[in-house]
N, CA, C and O atoms as CSV, one atom per row, in Angstrom:
chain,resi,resn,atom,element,x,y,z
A,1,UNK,N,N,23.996,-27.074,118.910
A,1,UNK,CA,C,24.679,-26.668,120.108
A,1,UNK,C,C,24.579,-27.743,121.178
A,1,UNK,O,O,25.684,-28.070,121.610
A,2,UNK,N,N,23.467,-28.426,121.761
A,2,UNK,CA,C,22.882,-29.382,122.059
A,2,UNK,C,C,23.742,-30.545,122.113
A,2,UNK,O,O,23.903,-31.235,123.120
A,3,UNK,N,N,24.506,-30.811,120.540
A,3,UNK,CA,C,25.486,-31.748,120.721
A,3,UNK,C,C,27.094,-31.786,120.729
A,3,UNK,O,O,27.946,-32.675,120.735
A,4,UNK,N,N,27.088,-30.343,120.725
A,4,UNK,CA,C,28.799,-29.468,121.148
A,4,UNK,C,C,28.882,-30.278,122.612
A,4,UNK,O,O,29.681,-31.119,123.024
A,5,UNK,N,N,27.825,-29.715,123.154
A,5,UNK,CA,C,27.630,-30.035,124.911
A,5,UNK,C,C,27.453,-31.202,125.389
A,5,UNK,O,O,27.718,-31.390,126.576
A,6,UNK,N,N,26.849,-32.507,124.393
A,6,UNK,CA,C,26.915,-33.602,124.802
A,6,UNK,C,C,28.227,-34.172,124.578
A,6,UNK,O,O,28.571,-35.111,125.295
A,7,UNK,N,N,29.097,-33.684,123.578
A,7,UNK,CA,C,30.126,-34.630,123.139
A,7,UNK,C,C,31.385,-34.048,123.906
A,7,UNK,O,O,32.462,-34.634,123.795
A,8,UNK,N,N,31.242,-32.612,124.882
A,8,UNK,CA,C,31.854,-32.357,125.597
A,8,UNK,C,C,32.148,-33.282,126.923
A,8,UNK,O,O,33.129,-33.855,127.399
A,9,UNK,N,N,30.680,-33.104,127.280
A,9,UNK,CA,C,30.678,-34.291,128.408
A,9,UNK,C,C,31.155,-35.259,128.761
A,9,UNK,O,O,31.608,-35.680,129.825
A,10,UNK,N,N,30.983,-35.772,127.375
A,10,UNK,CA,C,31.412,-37.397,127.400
A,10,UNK,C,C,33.030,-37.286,127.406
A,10,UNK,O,O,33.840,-38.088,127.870
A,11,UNK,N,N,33.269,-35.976,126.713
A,11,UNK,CA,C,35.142,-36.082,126.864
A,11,UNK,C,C,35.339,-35.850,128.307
A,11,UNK,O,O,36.079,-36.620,128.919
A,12,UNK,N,N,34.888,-35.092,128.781
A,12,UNK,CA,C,34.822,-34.889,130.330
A,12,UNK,C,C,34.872,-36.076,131.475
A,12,UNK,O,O,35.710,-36.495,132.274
A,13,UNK,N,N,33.574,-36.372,131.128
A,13,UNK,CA,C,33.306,-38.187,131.567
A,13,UNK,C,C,34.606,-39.335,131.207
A,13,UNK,O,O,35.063,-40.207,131.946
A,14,UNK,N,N,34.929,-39.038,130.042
A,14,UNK,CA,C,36.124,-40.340,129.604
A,14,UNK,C,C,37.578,-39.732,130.332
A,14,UNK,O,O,38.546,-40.469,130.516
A,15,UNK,N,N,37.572,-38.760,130.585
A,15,UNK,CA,C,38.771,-38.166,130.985
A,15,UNK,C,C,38.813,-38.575,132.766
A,15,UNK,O,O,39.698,-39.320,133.185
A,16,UNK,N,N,38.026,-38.140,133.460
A,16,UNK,CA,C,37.852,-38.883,134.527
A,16,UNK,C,C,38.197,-39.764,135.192
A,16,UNK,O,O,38.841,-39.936,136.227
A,17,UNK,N,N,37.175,-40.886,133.748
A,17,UNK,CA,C,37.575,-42.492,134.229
A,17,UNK,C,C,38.509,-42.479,133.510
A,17,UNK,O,O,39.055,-41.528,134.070
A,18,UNK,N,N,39.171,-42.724,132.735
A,18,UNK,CA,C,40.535,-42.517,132.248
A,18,UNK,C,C,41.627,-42.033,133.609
A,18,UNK,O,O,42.745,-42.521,133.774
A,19,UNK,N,N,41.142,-41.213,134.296
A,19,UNK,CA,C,42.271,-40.492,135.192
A,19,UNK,C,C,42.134,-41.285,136.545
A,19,UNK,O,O,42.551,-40.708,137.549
A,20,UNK,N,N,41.756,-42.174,136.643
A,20,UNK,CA,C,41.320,-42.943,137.909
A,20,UNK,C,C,42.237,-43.970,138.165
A,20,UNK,O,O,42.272,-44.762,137.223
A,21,UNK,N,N,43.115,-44.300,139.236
A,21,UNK,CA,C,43.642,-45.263,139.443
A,21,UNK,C,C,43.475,-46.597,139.124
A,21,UNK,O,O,42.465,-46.907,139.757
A,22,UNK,N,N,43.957,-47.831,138.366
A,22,UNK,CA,C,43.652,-49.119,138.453
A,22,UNK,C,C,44.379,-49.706,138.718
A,22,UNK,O,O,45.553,-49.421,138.477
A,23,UNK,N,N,44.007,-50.812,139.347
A,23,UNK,CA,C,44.107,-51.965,140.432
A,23,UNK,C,C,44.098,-52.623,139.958
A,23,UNK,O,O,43.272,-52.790,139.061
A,24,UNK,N,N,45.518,-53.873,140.415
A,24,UNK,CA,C,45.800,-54.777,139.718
A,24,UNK,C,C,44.624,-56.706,140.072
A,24,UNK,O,O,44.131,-57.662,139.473
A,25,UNK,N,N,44.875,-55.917,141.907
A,25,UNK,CA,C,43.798,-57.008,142.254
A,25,UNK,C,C,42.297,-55.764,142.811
A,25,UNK,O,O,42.427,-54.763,143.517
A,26,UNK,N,N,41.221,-56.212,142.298
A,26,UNK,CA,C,40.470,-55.238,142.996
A,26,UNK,C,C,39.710,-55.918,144.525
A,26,UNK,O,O,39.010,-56.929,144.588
A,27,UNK,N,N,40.090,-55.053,145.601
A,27,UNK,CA,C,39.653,-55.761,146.826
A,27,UNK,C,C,38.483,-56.285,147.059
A,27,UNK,O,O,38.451,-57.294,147.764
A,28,UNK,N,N,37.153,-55.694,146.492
A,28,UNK,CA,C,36.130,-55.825,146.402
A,28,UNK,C,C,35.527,-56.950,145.537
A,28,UNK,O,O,34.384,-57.402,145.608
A,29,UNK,N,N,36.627,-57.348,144.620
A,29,UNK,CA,C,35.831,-58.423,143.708
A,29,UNK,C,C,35.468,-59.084,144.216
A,29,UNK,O,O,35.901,-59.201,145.362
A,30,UNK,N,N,34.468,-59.951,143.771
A,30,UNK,CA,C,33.735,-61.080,144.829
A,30,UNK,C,C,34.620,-62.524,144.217
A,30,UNK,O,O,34.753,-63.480,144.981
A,31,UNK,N,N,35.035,-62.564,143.194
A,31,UNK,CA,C,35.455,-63.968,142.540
A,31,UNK,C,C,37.121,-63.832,143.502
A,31,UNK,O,O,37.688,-64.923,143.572
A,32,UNK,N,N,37.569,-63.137,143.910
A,32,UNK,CA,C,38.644,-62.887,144.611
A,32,UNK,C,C,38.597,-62.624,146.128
A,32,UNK,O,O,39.437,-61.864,146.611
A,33,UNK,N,N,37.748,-63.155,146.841
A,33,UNK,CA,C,37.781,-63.290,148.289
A,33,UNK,C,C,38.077,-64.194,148.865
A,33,UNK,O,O,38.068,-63.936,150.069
A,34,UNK,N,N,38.458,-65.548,148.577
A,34,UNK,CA,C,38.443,-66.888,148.928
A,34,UNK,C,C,40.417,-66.959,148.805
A,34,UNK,O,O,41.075,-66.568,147.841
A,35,UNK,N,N,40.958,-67.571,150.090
A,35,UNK,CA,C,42.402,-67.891,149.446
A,35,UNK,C,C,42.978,-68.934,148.533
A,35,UNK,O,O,44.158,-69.224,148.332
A,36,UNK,N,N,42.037,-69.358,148.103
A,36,UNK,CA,C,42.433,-70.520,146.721
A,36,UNK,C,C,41.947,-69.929,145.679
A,36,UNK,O,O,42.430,-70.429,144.663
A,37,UNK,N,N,41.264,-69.152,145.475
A,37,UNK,CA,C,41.042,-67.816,144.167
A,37,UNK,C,C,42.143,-66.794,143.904
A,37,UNK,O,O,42.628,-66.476,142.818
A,38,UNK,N,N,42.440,-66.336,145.150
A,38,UNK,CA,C,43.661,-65.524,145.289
A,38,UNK,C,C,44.898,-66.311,144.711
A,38,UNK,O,O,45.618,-65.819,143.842
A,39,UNK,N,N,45.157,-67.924,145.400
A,39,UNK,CA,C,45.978,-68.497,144.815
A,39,UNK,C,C,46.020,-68.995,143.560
A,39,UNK,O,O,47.082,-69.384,143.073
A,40,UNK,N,N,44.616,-69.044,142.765
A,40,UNK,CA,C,45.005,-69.498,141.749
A,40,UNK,C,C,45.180,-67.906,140.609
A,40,UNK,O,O,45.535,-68.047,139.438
A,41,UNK,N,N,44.895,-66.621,141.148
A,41,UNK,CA,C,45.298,-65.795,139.899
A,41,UNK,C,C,46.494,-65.680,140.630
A,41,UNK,O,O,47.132,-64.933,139.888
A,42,UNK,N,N,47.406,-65.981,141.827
A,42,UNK,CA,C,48.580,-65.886,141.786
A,42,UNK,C,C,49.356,-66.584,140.762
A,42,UNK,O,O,49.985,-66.055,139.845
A,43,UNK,N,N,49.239,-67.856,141.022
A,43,UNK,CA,C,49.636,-69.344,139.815
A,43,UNK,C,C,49.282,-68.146,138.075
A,43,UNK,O,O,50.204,-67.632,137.442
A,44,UNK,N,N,47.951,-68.015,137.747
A,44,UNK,CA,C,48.124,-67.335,136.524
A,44,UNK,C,C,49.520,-66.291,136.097
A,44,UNK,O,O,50.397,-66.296,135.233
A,45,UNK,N,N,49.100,-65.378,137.332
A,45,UNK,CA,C,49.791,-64.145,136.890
A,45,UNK,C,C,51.801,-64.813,136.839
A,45,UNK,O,O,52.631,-64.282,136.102
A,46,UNK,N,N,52.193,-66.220,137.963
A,46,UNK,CA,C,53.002,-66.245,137.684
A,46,UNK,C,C,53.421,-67.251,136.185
A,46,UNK,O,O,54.425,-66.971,135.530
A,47,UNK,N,N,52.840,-67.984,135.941
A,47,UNK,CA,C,52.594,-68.623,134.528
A,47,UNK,C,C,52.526,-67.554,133.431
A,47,UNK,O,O,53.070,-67.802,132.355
A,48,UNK,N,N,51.960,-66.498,133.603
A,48,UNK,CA,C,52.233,-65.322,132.690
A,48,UNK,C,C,53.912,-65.067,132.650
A,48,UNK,O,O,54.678,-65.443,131.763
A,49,UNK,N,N,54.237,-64.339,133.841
A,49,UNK,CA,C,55.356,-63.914,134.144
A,49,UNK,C,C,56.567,-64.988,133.504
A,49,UNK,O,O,57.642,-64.589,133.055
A,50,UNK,N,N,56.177,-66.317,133.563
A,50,UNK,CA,C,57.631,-67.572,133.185
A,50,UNK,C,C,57.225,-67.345,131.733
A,50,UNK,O,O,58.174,-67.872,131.152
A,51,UNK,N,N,56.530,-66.957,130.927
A,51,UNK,CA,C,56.070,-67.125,129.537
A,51,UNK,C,C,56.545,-65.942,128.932
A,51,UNK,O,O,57.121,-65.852,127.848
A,52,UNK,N,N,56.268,-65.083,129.688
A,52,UNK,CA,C,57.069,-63.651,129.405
A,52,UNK,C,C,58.788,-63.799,129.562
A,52,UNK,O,O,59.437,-63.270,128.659
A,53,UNK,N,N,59.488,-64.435,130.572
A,53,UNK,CA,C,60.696,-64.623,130.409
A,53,UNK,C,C,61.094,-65.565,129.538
A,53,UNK,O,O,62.273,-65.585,129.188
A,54,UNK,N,N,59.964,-66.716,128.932
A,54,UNK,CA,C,60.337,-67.558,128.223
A,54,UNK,C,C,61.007,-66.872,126.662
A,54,UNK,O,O,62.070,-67.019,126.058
A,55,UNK,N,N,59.809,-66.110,126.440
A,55,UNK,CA,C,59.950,-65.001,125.502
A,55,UNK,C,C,60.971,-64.410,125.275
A,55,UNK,O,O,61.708,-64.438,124.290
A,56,UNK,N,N,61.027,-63.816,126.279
A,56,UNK,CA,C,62.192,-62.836,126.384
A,56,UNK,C,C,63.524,-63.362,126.406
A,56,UNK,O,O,64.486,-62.595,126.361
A,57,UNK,N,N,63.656,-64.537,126.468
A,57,UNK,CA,C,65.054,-64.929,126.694
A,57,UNK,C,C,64.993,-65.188,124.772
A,57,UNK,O,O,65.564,-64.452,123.968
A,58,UNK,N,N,64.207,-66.331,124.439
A,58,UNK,CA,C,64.418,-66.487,123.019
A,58,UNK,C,C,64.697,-65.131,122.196
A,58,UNK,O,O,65.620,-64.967,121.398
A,59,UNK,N,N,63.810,-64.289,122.515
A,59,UNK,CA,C,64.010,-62.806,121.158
A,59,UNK,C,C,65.951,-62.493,121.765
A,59,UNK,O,O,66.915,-62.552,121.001
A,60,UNK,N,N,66.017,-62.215,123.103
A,60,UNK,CA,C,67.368,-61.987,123.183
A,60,UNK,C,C,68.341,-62.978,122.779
A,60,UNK,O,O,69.416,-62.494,122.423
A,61,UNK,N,N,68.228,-64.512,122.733
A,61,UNK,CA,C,69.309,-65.250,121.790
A,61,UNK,C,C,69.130,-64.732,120.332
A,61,UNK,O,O,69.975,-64.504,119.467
A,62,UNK,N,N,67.726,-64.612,120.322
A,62,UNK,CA,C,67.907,-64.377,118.202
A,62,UNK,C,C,68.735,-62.871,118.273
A,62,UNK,O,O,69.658,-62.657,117.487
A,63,UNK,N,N,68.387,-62.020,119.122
A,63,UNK,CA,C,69.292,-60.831,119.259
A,63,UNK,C,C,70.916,-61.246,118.798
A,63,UNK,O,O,71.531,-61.087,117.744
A,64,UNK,N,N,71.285,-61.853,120.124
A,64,UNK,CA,C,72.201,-62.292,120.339
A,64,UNK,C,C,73.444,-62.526,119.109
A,64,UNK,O,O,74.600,-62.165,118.888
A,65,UNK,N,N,72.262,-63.465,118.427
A,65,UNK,CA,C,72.770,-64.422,117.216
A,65,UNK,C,C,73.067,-63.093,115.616
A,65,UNK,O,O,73.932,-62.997,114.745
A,66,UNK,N,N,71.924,-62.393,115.933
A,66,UNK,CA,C,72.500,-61.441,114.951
A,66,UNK,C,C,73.233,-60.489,114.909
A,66,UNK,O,O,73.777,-59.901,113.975
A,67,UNK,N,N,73.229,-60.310,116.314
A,67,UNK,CA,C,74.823,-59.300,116.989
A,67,UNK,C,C,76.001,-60.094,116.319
A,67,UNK,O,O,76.821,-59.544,115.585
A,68,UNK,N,N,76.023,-61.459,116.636
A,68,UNK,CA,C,77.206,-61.718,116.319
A,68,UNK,C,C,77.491,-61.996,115.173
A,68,UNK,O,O,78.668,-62.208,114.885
A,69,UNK,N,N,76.510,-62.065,114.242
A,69,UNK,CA,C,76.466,-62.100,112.655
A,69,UNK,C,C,76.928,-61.163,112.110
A,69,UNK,O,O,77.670,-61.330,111.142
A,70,UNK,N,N,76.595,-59.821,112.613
A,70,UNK,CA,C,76.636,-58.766,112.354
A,70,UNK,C,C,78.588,-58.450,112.546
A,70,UNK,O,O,79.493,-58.108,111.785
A,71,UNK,N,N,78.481,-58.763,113.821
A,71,UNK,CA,C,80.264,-58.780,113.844
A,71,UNK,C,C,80.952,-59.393,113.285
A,71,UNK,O,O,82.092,-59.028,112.996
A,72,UNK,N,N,80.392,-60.627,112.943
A,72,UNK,CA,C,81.341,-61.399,111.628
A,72,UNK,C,C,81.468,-60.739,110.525
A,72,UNK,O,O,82.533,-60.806,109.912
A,73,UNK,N,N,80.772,-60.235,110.215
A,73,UNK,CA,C,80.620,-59.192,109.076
A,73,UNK,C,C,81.464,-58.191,109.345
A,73,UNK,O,O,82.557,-58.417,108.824
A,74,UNK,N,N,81.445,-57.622,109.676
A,74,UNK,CA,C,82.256,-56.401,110.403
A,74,UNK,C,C,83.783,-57.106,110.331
A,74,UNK,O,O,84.732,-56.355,110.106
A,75,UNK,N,N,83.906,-57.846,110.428
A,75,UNK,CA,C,85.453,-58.093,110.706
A,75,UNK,C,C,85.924,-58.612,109.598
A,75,UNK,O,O,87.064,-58.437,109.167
A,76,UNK,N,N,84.609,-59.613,108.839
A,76,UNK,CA,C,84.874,-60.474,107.433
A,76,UNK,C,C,85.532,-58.976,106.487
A,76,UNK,O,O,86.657,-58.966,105.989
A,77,UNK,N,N,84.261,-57.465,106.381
A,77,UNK,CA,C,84.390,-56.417,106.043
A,77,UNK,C,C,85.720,-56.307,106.269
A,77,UNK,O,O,86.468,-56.649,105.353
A,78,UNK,N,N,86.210,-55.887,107.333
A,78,UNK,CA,C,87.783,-55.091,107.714
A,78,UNK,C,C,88.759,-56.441,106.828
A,78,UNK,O,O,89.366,-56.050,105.832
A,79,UNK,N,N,88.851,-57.510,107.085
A,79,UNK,CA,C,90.107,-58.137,106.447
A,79,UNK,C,C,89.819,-58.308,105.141
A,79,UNK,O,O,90.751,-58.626,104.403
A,80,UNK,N,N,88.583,-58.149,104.622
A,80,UNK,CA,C,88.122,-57.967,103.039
A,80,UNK,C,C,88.959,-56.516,102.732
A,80,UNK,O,O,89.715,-56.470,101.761
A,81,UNK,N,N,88.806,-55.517,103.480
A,81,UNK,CA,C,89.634,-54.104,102.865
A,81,UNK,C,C,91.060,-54.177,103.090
A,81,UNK,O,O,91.900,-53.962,102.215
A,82,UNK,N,N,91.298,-54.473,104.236
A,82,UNK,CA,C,92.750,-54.655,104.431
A,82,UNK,C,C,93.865,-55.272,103.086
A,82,UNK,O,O,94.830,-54.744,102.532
A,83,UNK,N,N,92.957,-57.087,102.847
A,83,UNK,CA,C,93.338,-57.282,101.943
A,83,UNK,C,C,93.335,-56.550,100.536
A,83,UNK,O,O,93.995,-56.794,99.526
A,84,UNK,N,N,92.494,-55.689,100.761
A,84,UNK,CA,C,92.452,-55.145,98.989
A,84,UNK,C,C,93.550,-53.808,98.935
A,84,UNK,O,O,94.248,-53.401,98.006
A,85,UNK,N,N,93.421,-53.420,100.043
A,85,UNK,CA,C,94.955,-52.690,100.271
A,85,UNK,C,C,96.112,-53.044,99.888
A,85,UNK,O,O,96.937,-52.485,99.165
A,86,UNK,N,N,96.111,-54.145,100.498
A,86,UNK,CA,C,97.537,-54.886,100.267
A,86,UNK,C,C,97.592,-55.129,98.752
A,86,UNK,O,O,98.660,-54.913,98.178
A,87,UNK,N,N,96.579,-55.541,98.091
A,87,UNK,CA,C,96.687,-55.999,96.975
A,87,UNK,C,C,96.585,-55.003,96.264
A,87,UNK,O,O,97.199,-55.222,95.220
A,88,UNK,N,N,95.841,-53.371,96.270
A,88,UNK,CA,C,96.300,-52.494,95.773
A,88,UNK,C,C,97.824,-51.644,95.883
A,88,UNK,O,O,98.312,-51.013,94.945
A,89,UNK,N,N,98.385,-51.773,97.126
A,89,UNK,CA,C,99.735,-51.317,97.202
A,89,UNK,C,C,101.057,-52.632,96.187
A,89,UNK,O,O,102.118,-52.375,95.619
A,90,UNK,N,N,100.438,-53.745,96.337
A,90,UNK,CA,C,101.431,-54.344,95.235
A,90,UNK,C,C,101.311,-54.309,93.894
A,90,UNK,O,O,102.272,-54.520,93.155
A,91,UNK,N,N,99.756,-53.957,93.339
A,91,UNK,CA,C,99.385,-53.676,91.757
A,91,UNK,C,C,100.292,-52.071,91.745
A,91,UNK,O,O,100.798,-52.051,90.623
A,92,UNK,N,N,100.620,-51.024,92.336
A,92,UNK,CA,C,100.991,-49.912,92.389
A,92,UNK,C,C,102.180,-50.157,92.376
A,92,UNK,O,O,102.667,-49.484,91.468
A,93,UNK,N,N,103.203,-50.948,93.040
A,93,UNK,CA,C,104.340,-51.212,93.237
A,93,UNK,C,C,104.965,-52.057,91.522
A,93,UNK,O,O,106.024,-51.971,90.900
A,94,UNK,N,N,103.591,-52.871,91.274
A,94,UNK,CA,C,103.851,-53.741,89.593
A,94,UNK,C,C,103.977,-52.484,88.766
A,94,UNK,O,O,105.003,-52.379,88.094
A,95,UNK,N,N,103.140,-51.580,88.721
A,95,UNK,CA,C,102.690,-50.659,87.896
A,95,UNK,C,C,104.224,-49.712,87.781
A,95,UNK,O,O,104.761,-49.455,86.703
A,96,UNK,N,N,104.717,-49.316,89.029
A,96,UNK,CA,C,105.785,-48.735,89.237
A,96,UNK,C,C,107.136,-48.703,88.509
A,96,UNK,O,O,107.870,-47.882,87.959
A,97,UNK,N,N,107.069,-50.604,88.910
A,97,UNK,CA,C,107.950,-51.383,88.083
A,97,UNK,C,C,108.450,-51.565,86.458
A,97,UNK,O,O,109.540,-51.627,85.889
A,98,UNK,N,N,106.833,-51.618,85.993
A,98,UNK,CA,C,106.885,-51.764,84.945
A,98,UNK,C,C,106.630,-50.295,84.008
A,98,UNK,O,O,106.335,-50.408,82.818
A,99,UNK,N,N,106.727,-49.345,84.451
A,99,UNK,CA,C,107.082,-48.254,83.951
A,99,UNK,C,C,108.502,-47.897,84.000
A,99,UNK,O,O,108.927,-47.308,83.006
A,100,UNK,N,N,109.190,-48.096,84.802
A,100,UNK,CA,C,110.634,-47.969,85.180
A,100,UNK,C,C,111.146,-49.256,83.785
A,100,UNK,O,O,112.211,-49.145,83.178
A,101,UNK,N,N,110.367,-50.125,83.580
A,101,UNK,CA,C,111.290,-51.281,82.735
A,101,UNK,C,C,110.880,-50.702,81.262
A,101,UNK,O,O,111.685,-50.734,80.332
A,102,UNK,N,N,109.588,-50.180,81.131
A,102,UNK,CA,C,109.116,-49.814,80.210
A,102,UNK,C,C,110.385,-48.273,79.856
A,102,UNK,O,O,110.998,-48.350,78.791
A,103,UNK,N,N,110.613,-47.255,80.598
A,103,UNK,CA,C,111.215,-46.074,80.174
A,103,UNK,C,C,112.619,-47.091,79.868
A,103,UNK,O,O,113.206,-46.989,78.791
A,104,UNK,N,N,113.065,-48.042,80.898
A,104,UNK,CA,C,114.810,-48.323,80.131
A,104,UNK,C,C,114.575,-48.775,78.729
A,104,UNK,O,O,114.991,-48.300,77.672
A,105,UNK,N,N,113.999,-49.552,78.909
A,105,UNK,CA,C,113.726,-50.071,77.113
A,105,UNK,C,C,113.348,-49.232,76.039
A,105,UNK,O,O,113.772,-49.360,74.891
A,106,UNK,N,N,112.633,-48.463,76.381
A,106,UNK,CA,C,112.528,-47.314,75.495
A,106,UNK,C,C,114.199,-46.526,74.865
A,106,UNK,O,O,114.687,-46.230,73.774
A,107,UNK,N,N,114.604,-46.455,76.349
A,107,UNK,CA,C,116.220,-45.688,76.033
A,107,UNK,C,C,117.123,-46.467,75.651
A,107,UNK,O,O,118.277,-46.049,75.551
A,108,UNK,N,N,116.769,-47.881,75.327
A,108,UNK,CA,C,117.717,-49.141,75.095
A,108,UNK,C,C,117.575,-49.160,73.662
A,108,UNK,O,O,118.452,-49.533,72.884
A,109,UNK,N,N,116.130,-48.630,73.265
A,109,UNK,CA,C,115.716,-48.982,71.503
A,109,UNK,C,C,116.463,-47.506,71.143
A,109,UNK,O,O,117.341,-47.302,70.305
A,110,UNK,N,N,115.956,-46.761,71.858
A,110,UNK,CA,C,116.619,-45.608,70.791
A,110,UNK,C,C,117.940,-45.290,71.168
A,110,UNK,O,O,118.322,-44.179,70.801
A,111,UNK,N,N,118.953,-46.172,71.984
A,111,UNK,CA,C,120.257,-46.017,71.386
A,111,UNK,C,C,120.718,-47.066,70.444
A,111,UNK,O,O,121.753,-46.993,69.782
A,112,UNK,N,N,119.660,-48.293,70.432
A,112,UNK,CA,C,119.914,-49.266,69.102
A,112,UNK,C,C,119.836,-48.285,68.141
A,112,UNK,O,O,120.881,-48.089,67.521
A,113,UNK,N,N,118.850,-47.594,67.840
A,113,UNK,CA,C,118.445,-47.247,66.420
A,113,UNK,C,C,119.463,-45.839,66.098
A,113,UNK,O,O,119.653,-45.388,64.969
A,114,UNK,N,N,120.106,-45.229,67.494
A,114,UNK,CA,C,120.971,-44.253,66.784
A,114,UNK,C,C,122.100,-45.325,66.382
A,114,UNK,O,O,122.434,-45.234,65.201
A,115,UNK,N,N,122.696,-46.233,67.058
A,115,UNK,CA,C,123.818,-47.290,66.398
A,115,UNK,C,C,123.472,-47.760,65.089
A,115,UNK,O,O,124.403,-47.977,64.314
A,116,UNK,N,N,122.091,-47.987,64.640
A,116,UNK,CA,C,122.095,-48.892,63.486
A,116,UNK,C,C,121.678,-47.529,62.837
A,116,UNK,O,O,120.933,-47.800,61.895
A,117,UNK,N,N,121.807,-46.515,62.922
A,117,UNK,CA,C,121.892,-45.314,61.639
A,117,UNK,C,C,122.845,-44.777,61.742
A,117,UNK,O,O,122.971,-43.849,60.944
A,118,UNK,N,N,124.136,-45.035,62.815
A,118,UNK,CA,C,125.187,-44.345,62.834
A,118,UNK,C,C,126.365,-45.182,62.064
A,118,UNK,O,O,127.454,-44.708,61.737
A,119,UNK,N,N,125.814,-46.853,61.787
A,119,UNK,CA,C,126.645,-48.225,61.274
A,119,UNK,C,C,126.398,-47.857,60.365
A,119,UNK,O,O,127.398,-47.424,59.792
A,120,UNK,N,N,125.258,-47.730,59.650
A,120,UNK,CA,C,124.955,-47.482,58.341
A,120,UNK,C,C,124.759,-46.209,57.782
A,120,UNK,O,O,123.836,-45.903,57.027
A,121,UNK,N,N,125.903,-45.282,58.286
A,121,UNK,CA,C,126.385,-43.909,57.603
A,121,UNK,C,C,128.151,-44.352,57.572
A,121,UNK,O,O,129.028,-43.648,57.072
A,122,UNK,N,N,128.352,-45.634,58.213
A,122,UNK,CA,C,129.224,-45.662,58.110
A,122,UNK,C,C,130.088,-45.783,59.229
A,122,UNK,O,O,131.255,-46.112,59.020
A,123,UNK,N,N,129.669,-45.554,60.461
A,123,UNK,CA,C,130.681,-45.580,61.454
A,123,UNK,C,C,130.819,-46.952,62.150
A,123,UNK,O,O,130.013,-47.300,63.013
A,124,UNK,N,N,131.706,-47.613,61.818
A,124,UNK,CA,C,132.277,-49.209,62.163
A,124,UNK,C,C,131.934,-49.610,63.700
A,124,UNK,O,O,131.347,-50.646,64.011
A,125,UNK,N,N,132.353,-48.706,64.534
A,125,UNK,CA,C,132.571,-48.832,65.173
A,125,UNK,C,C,130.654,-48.717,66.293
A,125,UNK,O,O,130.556,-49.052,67.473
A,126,UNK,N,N,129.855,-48.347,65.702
A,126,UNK,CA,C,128.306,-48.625,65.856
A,126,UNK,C,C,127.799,-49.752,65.847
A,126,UNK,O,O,126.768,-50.035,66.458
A,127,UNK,N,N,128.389,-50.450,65.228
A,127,UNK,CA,C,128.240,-51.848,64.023
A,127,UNK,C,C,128.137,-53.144,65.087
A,127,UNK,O,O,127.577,-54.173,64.711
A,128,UNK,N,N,128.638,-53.052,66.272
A,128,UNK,CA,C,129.137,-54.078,67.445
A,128,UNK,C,C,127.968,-54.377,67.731
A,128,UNK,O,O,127.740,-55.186,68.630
């Protein structure tokens, strides 16, 4: 029980300091009373700050760069389908074609073959 109550505490205790305001400069520090101390974690914090935009600008060109990769794609995509459209509406249009040439010929052989069984029963006039 003894240590229900200690390990309470301490959540108690961490919650606290946990809940306590922090300060970016603390007024009281002693290494921070002098104005050339002050100035030089100014100089840090802004040397941070240019390193952080340095950053930040590079990740946003590589951004940048794959946005627009990405849209090349995208568009390479669209005239890749477009074209296969096109090229499926003219295989459909061949296909069309050549069924239409395919049925005349069909009706072209079998009025040969009624002529060449109608010549050779005899009718002369098949014979042409």
């Amino acid at each position: 029980m003894r240590n229900k109550g200690y390990c309470f505490g301490a959540l108690i205790g961490g919650v606290i300091v946990a809940s306590t305001p922090a300060f970016a400069d603390d007024p009281k520090d002693p290494d921070m009373q002098s104005a050339e101390a002050v100035e030089r974690d100014r100089e840090g914090v802004r040397q941070i700050n240019l390193d952080m935009l340095a950053y930040v600008r590079e990740r946003d060109a590589r951004y940048a760069e794959s946005w627009q990769a990405g849209q090349r794609a995208q568009e390479e995509y669209r005239y890749t389908q477009q074209r296969y459209q096109e090229r499926l509406a003219e295989y459909e249009q061949e296909r069309a074609r050549y069924a239409e040439d395919r049925r005349r010929y069909e009706a072209n052989m079998a009025q040969w073959r009624d002529n060449v069984a109608a010549c050779r029963a005899g009718d002369r006039e098949a014979c042409n």
